[in-house]
C-alpha positions in Angstrom: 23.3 -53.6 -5.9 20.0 -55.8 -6.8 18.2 -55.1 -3.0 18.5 -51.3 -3.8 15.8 -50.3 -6.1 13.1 -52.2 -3.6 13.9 -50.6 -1.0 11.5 -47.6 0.5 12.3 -43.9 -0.3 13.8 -42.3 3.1 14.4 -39.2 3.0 17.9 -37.5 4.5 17.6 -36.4 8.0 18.1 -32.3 6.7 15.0 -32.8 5.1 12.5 -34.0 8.1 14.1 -31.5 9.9 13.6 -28.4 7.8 9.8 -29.8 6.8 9.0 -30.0 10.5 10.4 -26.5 10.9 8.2 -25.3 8.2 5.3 -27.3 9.7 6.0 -25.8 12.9 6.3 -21.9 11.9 2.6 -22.7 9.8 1.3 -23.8 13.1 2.9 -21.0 15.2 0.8 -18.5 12.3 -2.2 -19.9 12.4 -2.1 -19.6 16.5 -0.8 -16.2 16.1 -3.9 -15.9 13.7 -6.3 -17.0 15.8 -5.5 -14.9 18.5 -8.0 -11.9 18.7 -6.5 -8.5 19.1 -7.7 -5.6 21.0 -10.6 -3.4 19.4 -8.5 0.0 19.2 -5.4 -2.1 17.2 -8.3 -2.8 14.4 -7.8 -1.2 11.2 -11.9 -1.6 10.7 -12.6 0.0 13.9 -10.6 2.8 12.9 -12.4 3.5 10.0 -15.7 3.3 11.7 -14.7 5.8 14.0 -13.9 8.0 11.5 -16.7 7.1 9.7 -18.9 8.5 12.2 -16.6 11.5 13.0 -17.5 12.5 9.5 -21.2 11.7 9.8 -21.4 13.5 13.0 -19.5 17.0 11.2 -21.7 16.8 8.5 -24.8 16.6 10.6 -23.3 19.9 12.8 -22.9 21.5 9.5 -19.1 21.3 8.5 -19.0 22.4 4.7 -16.3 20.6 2.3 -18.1 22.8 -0.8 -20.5 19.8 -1.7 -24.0 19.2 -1.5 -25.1 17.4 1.7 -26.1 14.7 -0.8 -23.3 14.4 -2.4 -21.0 14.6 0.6 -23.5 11.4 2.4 -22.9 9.7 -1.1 -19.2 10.0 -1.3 -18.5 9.0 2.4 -21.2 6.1 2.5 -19.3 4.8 -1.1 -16.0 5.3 0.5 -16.5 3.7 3.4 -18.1 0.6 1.9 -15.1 -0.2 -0.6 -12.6 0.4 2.2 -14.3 -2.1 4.4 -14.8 -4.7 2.0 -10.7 -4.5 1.0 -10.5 -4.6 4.8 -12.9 -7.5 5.5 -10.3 -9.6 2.9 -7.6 -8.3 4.3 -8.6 -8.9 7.9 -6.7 -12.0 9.9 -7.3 -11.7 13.7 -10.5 -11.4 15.1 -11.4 -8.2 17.5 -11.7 -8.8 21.7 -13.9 -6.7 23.1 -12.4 -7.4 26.8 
């Protein structure tokens, strides 16, 4: 048929439909993203907590066969990396209320 090949690409109805269910489960993600979460489910809290814990031992003299130096140098380094993988892992923010 001559009129065929001007006429605009539609696509089939299957397709709109699956592309605006993919649209809407991207937007349903990113609201779930943006929705902060409480302190205590944070992985980075965690870690701080700990964090200290161990500070606070080694300051009250719990002994893991190290030098104080070396056991401040290990945590400090320890701590660091697993906060930065967590800082790129991270997706929700933290509520303090």
């Amino acid at each position: 048929m001559a009129g065929d090949d001007d006429a605009p690409y539609m696509p089939r109805p299957s397709t709109l439909s699956g592309n605006a269910e993919a649209i809407k489960a991207d937007i349903d993600r990113q609201i779930a993203a943006a929705q902060p979460k409480h302190a205590l489910a944070s992985k980075t809290v965690w870690l701080n907590i700990l964090a200290v814990a161990a500070a606070l031992g080694g300051a009250f003299g719990v002994d893991l066969g190290l030098t104080p130096e070396t056991q401040g140098t290990l945590a400090v380094a320890i701590v660091a990396v697993v906060n930065i993988i967590l800082r790129f892992t991270t997706t929700k923010g933290v509520k303090v209320r």
